[in-house]
Structures are given as structure tokens and as C-alpha cells.
N, C-alpha and C positions, 0 to 999 in steps of 0.2 A: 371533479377529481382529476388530480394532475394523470397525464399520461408517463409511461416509460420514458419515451424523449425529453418530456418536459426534467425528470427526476434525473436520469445520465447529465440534462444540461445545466445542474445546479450546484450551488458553492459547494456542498460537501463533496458530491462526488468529482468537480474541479481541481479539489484539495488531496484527493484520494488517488487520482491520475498524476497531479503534479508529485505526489509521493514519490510515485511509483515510479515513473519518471526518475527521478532523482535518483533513488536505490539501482533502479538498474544500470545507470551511465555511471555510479560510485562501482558495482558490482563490474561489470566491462572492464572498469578501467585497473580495477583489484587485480582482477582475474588477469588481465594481459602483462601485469606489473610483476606477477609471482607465475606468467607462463603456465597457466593454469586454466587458459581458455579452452572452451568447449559447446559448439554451436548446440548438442543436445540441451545444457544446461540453460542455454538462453532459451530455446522454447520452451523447456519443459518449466520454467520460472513464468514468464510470460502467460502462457497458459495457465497457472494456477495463481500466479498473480492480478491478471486484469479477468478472468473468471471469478474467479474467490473475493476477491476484493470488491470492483466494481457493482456487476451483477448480483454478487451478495448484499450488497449495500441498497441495491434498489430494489430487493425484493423485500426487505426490511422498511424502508420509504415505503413501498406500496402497502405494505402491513401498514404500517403504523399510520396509513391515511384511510383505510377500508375500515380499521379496529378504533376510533380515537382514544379510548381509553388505551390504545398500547403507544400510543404517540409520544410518549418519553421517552421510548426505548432507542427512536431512530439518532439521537443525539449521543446519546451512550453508546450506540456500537459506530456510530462516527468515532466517538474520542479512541475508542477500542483497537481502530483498525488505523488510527493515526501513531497511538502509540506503538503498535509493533511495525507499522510501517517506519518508523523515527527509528526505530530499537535496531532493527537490520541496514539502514542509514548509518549508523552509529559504529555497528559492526564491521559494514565495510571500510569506512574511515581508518574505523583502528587496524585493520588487514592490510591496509594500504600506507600503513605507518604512523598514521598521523593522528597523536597520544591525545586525547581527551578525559579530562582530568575524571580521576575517579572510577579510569577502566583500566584494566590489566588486557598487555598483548594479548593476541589471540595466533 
């Protein structure tokens, strides 16, 4: 049975960091572009983002490797947590001006 380590060190949760990654240096750079920055907001993100996220994500792997009959599930809350990670990606874009077809300013 994979450990914790091994599960942090693996493509999804790779993909889940590189998100994360991404939304927040889009969100930084929103925030500074509309003077809207606020170091509370970065931790308080930060903290529910690579808590919520990551470590929810492995504690769902370790389910779904303890349970095998739940082992479908750890792929579904990947995609899960890819698409609202994408969604707030998207979000920031559009805040930062830049029109992506199919979304109204925000």
C-alpha cells in the first residue's frame, strides 16, 4: 500500500499543485492590477487551498486504496477538483481583462 509520500508524489496530485500554482500567480497578479491586494487574502487562500485541495485529495487516494471497491472514486474527485480549480483560473483571467469566449466580465 502506497504511503502518503508516495500519494503527495503522484501525477494527480502534481496536476492539483500545478493548478494551484497557476490560480494563485493569475489571482496576485489580478489583485495587484485592480489594487486590490491583501496579504490576509493570500494566506487565508493558500491555507484552504493546498489544505482543501491537496490533502483532501490524499486522503481520498488512501480511501480509495484501503476500500478497492471505492477506487473509482479517487479519479472523479481528481477531475472534480480540476475543474473548479480551471473555473477560478478562468475567473481570474476574466478579472484581469482578458475576454474568454463565452464569459461575461465580472
Amino acid at each position: 500500500m502506497p504511503t502518503l509520500t508516495d500519494i503527495l508524489a503522484g501525477n494527480f496530485t502534481q496536476y492539483i499543485v500545478i493548478l494551484i500554482g497557476i490560480d494563485v500567480i493569475l489571482g496576485l497578479v489580478g489583485a495587484v492590477m485592480k489594487k486590490q491586494f491583501r496579504f490576509g487574502k493570500v494566506a487565508g487562500f493558500m491555507k484552504k487551498g493546498i489544505v482543501g485541495y491537496v490533502f483532501g485529495f490524499a486522503v481520498i487516494s488512501l480511501v480509495g486504496q484501503a476500500i478497492p471497491s471505492l477506487g473509482f472514486i479517487v479519479p472523479v474527485v481528481f477531475v472534480l477538483v480540476a475543474v473548479a480549480l480551471l473555473a477560478s483560473i478562468f475567473r481570474n483571467l476574466n478579472k484581469m481583462g482578458i475576454a474568454l469566449p463565452g464569459s461575461a466580465k465580472m
